[in-house]
C-alpha positions, 0 to 999 in steps of 0.5 A, spaced: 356 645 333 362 641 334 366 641 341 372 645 341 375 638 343 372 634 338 375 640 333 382 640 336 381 632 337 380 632 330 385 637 327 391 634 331 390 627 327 389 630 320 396 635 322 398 627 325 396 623 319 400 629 314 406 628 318 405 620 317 404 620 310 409 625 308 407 632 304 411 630 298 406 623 297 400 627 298 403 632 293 404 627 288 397 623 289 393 631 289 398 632 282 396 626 278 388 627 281 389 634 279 391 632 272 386 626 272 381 633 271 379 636 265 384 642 266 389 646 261 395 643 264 392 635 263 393 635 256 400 637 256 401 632 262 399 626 258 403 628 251 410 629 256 408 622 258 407 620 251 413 622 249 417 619 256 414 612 253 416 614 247 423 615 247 424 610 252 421 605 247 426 607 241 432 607 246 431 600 247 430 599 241 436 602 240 441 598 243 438 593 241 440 595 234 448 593 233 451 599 231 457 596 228 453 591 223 446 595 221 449 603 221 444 606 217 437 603 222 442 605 228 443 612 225 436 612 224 434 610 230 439 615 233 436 621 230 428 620 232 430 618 238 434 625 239 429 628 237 424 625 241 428 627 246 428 634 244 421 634 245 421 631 251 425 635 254 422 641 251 414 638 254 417 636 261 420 643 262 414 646 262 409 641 266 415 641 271 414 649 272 406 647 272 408 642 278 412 646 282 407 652 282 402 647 284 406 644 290 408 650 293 400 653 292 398 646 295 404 647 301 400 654 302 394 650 302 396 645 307 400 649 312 394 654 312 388 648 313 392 645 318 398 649 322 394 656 321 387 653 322 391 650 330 394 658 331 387 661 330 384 655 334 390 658 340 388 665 338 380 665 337 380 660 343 386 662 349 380 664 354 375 657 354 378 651 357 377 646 352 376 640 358 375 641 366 374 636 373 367 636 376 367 640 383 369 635 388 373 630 384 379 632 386 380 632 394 383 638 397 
């Protein structure tokens, strides 16, 4: 059984450690490792990140393309790229859905596994004394 100090020791450095890091960036790594797994949302993840390189491709080369000189390749261009943006869009809203619900369900997690796991460390251990001095070693 792990000592009730080593426990509250240990559950401190992590609550510190969430502190330091930041909630948003362990949110964020969880996110990508989640999509790293085989699960519903990780298709769709990867096909709206597909997408975001693809419009970004066909926006430089857009630009690249003078719409004064070559008009017909620039409206062209124009149009897939407006498509593309509609799909992107279209596939971005509902992975950002996905994502929020996975924060605040991880949020939930965190605050229980950490602040929740404190409270009830408090309540479940209000009457034992965590450390205590030896008789004598105080004079008095």
């Amino acid at each position: 059984m792990v000592s009730l100090l080593l426990a509250v020791f240990l559950l401190n450095v992590v609550i510190h450690l969430i502190n330091t890091l930041g909630a948003a960036t362990i949110n964020e790594l969880l996110w990508v490792l989640y999509n790293k797994l085989p699960t519903p949302t990780a298709k769709d993840a990867q096909n709206s990140a597909r997408l975001k390189k693809e419009v970004v491709r066909l926006k430089r080369e857009m630009n690249a393309v003078s719409a004064q000189d070559e008009f017909a390749r620039w409206a062209k261009l124009r149009r897939t790229h407006d498509k593309a943006v509609a799909d992107y869009e279209k596939s971005s809203s509902s992975v950002q859905d996905t994502k929020a619900k996975f924060d605040k369900t991880a949020n939930v997690l965190r605050w229980l596994g950490t602040n929740g796991m404190r409270y009830l460390l408090q309540f479940w251990f209000s009457r034992q004394a965590l450390f205590w001095l030896p008789q004598g070693w105080v004079p008095g």
